[in-house]
C-alpha positions as CSV (number, residue, x, y, z in Angstrom):
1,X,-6.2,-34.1,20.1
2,X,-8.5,-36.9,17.7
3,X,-8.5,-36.3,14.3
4,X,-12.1,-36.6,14.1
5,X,-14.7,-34.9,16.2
6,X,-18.2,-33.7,16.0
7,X,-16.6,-30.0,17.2
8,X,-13.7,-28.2,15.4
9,X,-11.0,-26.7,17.2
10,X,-9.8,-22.6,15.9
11,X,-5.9,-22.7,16.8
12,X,-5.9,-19.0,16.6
13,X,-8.7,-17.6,18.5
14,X,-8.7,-20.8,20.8
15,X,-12.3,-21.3,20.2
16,X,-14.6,-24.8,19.6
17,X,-16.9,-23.9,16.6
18,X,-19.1,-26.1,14.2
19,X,-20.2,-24.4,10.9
20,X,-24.1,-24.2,10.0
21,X,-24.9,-23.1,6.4
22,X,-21.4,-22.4,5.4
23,X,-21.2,-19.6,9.4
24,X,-19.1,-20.5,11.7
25,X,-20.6,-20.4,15.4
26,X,-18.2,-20.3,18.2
27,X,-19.2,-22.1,21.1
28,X,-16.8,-21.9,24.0
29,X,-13.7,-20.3,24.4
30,X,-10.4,-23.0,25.8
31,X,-8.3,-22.8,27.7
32,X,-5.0,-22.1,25.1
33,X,-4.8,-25.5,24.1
34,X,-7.2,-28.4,23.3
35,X,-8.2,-30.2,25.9
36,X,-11.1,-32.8,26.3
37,X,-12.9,-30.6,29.8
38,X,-13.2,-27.5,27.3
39,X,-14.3,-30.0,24.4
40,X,-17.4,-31.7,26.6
41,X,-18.8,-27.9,28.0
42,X,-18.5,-26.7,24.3
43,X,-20.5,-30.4,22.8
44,X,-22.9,-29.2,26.1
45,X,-23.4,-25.9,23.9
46,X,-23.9,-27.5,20.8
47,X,-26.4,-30.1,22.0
48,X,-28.5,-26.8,23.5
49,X,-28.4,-25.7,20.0
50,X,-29.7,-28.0,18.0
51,X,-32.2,-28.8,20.7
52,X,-33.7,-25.2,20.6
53,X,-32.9,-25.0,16.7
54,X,-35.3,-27.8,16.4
55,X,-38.1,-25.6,17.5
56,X,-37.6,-24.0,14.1
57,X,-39.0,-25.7,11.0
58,X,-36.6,-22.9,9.2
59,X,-33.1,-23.6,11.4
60,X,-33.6,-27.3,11.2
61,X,-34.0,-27.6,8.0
62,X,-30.6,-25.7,7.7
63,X,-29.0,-28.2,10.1
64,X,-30.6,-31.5,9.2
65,X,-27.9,-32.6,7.7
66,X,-25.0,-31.5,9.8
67,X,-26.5,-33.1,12.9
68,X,-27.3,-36.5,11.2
69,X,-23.8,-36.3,9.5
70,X,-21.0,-38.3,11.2
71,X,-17.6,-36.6,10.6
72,X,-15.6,-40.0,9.2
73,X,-13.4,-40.5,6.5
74,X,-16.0,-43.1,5.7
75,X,-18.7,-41.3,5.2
76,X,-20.2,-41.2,1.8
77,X,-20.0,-37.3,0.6
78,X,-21.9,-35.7,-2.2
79,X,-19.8,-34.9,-5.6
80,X,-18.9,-31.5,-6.4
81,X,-16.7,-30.4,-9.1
82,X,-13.8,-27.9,-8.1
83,X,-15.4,-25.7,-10.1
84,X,-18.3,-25.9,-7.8
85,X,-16.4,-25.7,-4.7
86,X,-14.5,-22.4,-6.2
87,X,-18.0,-20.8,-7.0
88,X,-19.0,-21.8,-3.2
89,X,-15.6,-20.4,-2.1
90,X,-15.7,-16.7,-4.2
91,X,-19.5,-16.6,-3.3
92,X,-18.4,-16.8,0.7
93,X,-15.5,-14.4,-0.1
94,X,-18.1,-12.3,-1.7
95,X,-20.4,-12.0,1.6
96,X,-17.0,-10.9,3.6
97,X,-16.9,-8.4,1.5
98,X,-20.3,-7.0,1.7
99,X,-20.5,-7.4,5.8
100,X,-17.2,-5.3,5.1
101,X,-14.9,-8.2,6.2
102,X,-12.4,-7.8,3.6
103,X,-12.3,-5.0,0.8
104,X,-13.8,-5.6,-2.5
105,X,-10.7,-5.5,-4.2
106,X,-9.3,-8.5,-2.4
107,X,-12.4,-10.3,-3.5
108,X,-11.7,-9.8,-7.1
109,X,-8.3,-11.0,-6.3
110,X,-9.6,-13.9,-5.1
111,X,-11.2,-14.7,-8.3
112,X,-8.2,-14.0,-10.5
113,X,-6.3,-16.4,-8.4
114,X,-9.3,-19.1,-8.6
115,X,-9.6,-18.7,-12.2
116,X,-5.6,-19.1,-12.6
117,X,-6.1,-22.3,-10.6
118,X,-9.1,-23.4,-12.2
119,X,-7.4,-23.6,-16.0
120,X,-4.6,-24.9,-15.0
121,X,-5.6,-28.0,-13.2
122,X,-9.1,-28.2,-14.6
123,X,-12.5,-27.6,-13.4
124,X,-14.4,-31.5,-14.3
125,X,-12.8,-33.0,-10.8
126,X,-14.9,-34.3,-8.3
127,X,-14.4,-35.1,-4.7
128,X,-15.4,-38.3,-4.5
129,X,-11.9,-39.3,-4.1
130,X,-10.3,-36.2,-1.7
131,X,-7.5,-36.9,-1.4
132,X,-7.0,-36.4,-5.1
133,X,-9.0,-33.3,-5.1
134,X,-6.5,-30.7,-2.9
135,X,-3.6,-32.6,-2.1
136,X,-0.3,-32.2,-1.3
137,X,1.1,-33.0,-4.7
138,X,-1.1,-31.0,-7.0
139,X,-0.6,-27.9,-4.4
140,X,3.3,-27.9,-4.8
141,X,2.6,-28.7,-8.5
142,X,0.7,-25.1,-8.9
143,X,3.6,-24.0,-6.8
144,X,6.6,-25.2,-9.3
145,X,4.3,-23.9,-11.8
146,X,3.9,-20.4,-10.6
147,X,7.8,-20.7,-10.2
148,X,8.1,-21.8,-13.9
149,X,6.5,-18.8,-15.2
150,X,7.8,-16.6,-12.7
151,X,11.2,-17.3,-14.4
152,X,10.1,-18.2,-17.7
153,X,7.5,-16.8,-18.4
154,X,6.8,-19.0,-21.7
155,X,3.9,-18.9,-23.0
156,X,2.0,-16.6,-20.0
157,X,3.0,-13.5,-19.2
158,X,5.9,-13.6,-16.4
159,X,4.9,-12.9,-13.1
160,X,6.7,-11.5,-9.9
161,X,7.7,-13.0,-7.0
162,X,4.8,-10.5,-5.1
163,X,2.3,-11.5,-7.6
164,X,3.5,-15.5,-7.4
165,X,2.8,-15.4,-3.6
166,X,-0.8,-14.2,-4.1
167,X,-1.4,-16.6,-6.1
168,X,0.3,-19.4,-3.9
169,X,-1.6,-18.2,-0.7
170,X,-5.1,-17.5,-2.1
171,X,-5.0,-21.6,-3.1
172,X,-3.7,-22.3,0.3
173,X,-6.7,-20.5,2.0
174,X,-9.2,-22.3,-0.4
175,X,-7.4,-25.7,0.5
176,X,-8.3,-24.5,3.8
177,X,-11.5,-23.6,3.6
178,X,-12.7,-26.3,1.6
179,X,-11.5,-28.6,5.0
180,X,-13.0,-26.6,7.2
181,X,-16.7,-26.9,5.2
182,X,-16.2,-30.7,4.5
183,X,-16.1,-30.5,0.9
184,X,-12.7,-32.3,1.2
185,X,-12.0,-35.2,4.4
186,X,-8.7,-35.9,5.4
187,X,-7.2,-31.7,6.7
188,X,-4.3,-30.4,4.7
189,X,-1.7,-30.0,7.2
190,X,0.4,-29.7,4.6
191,X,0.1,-26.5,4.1
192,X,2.3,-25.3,6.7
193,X,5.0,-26.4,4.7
194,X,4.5,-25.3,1.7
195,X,6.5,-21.8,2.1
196,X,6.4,-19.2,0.1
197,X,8.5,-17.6,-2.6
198,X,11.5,-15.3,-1.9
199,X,11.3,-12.1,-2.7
200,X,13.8,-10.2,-4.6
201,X,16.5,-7.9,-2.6
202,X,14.6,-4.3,-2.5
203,X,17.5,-2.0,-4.2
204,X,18.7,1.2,-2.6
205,X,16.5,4.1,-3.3
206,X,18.4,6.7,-6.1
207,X,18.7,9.4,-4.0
208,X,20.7,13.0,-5.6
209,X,24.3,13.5,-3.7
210,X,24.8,16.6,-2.2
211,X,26.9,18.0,-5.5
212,X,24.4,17.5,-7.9
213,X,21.8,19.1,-5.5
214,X,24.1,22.1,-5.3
215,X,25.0,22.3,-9.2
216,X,20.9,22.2,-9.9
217,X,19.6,24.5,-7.1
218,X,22.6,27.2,-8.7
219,X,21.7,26.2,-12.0
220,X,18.1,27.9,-12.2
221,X,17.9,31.4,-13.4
222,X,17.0,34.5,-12.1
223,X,14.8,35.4,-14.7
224,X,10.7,35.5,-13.2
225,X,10.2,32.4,-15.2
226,X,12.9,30.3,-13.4
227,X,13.2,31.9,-10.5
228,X,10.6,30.0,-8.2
229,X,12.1,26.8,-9.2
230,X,14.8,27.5,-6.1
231,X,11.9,26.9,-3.9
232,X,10.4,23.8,-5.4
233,X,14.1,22.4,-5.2
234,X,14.1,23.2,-1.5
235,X,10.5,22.1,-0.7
236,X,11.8,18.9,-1.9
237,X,14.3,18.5,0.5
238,X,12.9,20.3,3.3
239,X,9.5,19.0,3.0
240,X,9.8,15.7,1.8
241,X,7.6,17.5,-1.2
242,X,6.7,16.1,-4.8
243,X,5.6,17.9,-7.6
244,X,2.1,17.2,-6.4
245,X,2.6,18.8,-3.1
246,X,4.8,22.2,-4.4
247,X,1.2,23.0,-7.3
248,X,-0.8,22.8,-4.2
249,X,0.7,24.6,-1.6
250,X,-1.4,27.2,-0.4
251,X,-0.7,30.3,1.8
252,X,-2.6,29.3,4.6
253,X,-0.4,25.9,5.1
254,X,2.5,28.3,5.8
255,X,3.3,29.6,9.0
256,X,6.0,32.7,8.9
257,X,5.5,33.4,12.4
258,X,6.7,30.2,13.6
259,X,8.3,29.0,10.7
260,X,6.3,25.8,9.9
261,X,4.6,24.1,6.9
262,X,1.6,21.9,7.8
263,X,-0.2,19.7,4.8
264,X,-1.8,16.9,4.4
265,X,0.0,14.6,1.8
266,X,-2.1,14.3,-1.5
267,X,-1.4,10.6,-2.4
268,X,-1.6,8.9,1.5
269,X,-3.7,11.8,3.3
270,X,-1.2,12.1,5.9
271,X,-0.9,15.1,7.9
272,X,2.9,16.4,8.8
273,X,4.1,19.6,10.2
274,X,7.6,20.8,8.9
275,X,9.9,23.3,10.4
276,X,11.1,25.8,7.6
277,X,15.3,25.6,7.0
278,X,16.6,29.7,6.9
279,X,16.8,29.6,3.4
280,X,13.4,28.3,2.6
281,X,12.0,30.7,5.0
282,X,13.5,33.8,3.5
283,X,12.7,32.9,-0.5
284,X,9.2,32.3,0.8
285,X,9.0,35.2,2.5
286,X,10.4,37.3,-0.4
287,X,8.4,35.1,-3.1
288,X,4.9,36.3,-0.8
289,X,6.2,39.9,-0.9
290,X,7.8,40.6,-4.2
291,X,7.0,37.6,-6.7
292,X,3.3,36.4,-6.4
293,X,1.4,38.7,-8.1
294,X,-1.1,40.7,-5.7
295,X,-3.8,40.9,-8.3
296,X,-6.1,38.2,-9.7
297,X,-5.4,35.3,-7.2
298,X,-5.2,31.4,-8.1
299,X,-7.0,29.1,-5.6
300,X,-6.7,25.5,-4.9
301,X,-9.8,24.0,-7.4
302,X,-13.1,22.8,-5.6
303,X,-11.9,25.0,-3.0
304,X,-11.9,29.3,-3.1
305,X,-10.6,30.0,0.3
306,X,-7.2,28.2,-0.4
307,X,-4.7,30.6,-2.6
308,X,-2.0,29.0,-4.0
309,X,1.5,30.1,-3.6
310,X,2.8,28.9,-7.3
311,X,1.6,29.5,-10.6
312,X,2.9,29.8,-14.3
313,X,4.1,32.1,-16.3
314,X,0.5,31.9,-17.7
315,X,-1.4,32.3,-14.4
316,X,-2.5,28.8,-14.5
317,X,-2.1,26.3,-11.4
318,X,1.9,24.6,-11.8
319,X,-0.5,21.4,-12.7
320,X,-3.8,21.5,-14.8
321,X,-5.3,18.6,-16.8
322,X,-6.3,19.3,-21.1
323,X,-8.3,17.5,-23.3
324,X,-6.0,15.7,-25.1
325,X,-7.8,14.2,-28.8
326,X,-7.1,11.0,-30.0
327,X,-6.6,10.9,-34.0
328,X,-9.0,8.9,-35.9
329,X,-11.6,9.7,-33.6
330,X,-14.1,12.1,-33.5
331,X,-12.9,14.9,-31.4
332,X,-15.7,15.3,-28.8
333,X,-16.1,11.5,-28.3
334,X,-12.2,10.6,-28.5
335,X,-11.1,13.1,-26.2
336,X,-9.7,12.7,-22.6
337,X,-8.3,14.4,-19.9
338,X,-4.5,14.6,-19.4
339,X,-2.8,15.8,-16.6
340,X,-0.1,18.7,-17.3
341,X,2.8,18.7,-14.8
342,X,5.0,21.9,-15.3
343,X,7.1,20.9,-13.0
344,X,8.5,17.7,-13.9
345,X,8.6,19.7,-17.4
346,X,11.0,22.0,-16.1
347,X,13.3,19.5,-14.2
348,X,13.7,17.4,-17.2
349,X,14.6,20.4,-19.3
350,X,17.1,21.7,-15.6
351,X,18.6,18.1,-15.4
352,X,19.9,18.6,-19.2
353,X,21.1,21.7,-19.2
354,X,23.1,21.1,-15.6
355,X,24.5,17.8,-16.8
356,X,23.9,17.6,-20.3
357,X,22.1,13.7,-20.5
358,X,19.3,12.8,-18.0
359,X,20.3,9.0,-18.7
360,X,21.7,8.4,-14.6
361,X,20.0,11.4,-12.7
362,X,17.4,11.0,-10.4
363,X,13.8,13.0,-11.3
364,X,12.3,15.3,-9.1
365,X,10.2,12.8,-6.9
366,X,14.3,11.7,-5.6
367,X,14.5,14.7,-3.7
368,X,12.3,13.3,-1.0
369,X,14.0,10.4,-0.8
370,X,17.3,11.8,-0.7
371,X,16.0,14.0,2.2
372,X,14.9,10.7,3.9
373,X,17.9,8.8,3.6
374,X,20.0,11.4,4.7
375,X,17.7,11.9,8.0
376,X,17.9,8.2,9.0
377,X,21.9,8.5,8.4
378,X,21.6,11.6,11.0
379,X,19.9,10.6,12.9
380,X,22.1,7.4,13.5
381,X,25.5,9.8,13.5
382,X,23.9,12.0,16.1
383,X,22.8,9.1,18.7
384,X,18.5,10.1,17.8
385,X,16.5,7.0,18.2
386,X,14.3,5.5,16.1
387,X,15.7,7.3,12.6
388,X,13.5,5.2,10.0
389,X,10.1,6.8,12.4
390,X,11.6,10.5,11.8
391,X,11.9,9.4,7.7
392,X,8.6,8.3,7.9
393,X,7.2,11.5,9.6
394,X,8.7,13.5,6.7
395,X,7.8,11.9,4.0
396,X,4.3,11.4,5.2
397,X,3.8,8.1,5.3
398,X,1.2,5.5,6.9
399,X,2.4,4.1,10.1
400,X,3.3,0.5,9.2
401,X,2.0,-1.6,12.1
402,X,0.3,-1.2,15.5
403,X,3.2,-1.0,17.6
404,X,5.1,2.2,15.8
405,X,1.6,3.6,15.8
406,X,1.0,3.6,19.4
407,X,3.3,2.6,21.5
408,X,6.6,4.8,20.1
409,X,6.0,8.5,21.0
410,X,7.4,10.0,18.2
411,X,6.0,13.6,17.3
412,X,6.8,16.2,14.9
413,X,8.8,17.8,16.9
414,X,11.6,15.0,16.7
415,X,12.2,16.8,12.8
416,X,13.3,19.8,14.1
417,X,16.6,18.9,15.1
418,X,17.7,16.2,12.4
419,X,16.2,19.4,9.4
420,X,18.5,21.2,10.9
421,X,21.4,19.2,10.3
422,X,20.3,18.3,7.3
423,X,20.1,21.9,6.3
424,X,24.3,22.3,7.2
425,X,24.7,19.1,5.1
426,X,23.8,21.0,1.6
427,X,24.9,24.2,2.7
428,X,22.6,26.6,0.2
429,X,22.9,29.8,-0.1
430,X,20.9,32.5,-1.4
431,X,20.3,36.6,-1.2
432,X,17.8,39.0,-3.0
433,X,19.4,40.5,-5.8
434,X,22.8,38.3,-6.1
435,X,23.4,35.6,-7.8
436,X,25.9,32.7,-6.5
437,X,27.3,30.0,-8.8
438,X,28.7,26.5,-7.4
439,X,31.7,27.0,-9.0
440,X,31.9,30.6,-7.0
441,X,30.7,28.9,-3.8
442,X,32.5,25.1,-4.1
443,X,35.6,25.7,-6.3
C-alpha cells in the first residue's frame, strides 16, 4: 500500500474515507485488504463529492483547503502548539460525547490524561517539525515516566498499574488522531509497539471457611434482638445477599409456594431468581408467622406497596440515613446525610464476640463470595459446565461480553442443583424453640 494517498485506508472497518472539517466520510467499502481497484471506485466517490460540494458556497468553503492540499511530507503545514492540538482533540472527544458516542465520564478522562501530558512535556511546541512533536521517543518517555511514578511515586502521587494504562492509551489515541487529521505527517506506527503495563496478579477473594460460618451462624442469640440475624447469615450464602439486599427484602420478592427469592440487585440492577435451601425456607416461614410484627408495617421508601421483611428493634428500616453535624459549623448548614447500616453494626460486634479480634475475618459482604467460590468449585467436582456463569447468576452480576450473553444458554434454573450441594456443604441446622451450639453439633 503507498504511504501517501489522497484517500485513507480504516484497517478495522475496511473502509476508504477522507476527513472534512475534522468528520470522517466513508466512501467505499474493500474488499478486506487494500487494494488499488477498491482505491480508484472510492477516489471515483470522492471526485463526485467535491464536484457536487462545489455547488455549495457553504461545503466548499469547508473543503477548500482539503482539495487543494497535497498529502506530502513536503507540504508546508500551519503551526499549532500541542496545546492547540489537545484543545482540538478534547473538543472532538467532547462532540462524541454529546451525539452519545462515548459517555461523558470518558470525556473528562480524556482531559485528565491530556492535562497529565500537557505539563509534563509542555504545551509551547509546534508542529512545524513533526516528527518532534509525537514521536516515538517522547511517547516511551511518558511511558517510563508513568512507570516511574507508578513505583515511586516521588513527588506525584503514585499511580496504579490500571490508572498508568489509561494514561498510556489516551496519548496513544491522541497520537493517532492527530495523524489521522494531519496535524502531524509522517503516521505513528509505532504505536503498536508500545505495549502496555502489566497488571498486578488479582489476589484470591477472602471468602469465610465452612467453620467459621458454622461458629457465627450458632453464635447469634435467641433473644428477638438477635434472632433474625440467622437469616441475614443465610441470605448471604444462599442468596449471594449483602447488607444492602437483606434491609430491602420485601415480602412480595418471596415465593413460599415454590420456594424462590426473585430481586433485582441494588448496586448492578440485575434481576436473579434463587431457590430457597430448607433451612432458609423454614426461618422465613416462621419469621413471617411468628416474628414480624403484624401491626404497623415498614415499607420499602418511595414505594408503599413493598413491605419489608426486616426491621429494628426500633421499627426503623435495618438501613436509614441521619443528619450527621459537623462541629464548628452551623448546624443546619454543616449538616449531612449518613447512611446507618445495622447490619454491618451487628456483624462487627458477632465477629468479636465469636472470635474475639476481627483483625483476619472476613465482613459480611464475604458471605457472597464465599457462596460463589464454593459454587464454581461444585460445580467443577460435580462435572456442571460453565461454573464461573452459575457464580455470576448468583451474585448478580453483568454479563461480561457478548458471547456469555447470548450464545451460552445458561438460566436460573442451572442454581438449583449446585444450591443444593452447597446447602450439604455447611450443614446448618435449626428448629423453633431449640437452640443448637457448634460445639453440640461439630464436637
Amino acid at each position: 500500500m503507498p504511504r501517501k494517498l489522497l484517500l485513507k485506508w480504516d484497517k478495522s472497518n475496511k473502509y476508504f474515507y477522507q476527513t472534512v472539517n475534522g468528520r470522517k466520510i466513508y466512501l467505499c467499502k474493500g474488499r478486506g485488504k487494500w487494494n488499488k481497484e477498491d482505491y480508484e471506485v472510492a477516489l471515483g466517490i470522492w471526485n463526485a463529492y467535491l464536484e457536487e460540494a462545489s455547488q455549495d458556497p457553504k461545503i466548499e468553503k469547508k473543503i477548500q483547503k482539503k482539495r487543494n492540499t497535497r498529502l506530502s511530507s513536503k507540504n508546508e503545514r500551519p503551526k499549532h502548539t500541542l496545546a492547540g492540538i489537545a484543545d482540538r482533540f478534547l473538543h472532538f472527544q467532547y462532540k462524541r460525547a454529546r451525539n452519545k458516542e462515548i459517555t461523558v465520564h470518558r470525556t473528562g478522562s480524556f482531559r485528565w490524561a491530556i492535562k497529565r501530558f500537557l505539563k509534563w512535556v509542555g504545551p509551547k511546541q509546534h508542529n512545524d517539525d513533526s516528527a518532534q512533536l509525537l514521536n516515538r521517543e517522547r511517547i516511551e518517555g511518558w511511558k517510563t515516566y508513568l512507570d516511574r511514578i507508578q513505583k515511586e511515586g516521588q513527588k506525584e502521587k503514585r499511580i496504579s498499574a490500571i490508572t498508568a494504562n489509561d494514561l498510556l492509551l489516551t496519548i496513544k489515541m491522541f497520537a493517532g488522531w492527530a495523524y489521522d487529521f494531519d496535524y502531524i505527517s509522517k503516521e505513528p506506527k509505532y504505536l503498536r509497539h508500545i505495549k502496555k503495563f502489566d497488571k498486578p496478579m488479582v489476589k484470591n477473594p477472602e471468602i469465610f471457611t465452612v467453620e467459621q460460618v458454622r461458629r457465627l451462624f450458632y453464635e447469634v442469640f435467641d433473644s428477638p434482638v438477635w434472632r433474625s440475624f440467622k437469616i441475614y447469615i443465610l441470605l448471604g450464602l444462599n442468596c449471594g445477599f449483602g447488607t444492602r439486599e437483606v434491609a430491602t427484602l420485601c415480602y412480595d420478592e418471596i415465593d413460599f409456594e415454590n420456594r424462590k427469592i426473585s430481586k433485582f440487585r441494588t448496586k448492578t440492577g440485575v434481576y436473579s431468581e434463587w431457590f430457597m435451601w430448607d433451612i432458609t425456607y423454614e426461618m422465613l416461614k416462621h419469621h413471617k408467622e411468628h416474628w414480624s410484627p403484624k401491626s404497623n408495617p415498614i415499607y420499602l421508601h418511595g414505594n408503599e406497596d413493598k413491605e419489608l421483611v426486616f426491621r429494628t428493634s426500633r421499627d426503623k428500616p435495618l438501613m436509614w440515613q441521619r443528619l450527621k453535624n459537623i462541629d464548628g459549623v452551623n448546624p443546619v448548614e454543616g449538616s449531612r446525610f449518613v447512611n446507618v447500616d445495622s447490619v454491618a453494626k451487628r456483624f462487627k460486634s458477632l465477629r468479636e464476640r465469636t472470635f474475639g479480634s476481627t483483625e483476619d475475618i472476613p465482613t459480611f459482604r464475604h458471605f457472597r463470595k464465599t457462596g460463589a467460590t464454593l459454587l464454581a468449585d461444585i460445580c467443577s467436582r460435580t462435572g456442571l459446565d460453565h461454573g464461573h456463569l452459575v457464580a455470576r447468576l448468583y451474585l448478580s452480576h453483568s454479563p461480561t461480553d457478548i458471547f456469555n450473553q447470548y450464545y451460552y444458554n445458561i438460566t436460573f434454573e442451572n442454581l438449583r442443583r449446585p444450591l443444593k450441594e452447597l446447602e450439604k456443604v455447611f450443614d446448618l441446622k435449626w428448629e423453633p424453640n431449640k437452640r443448637y451450639t457448634y460445639e453440640e453439633l461439630y464436637g
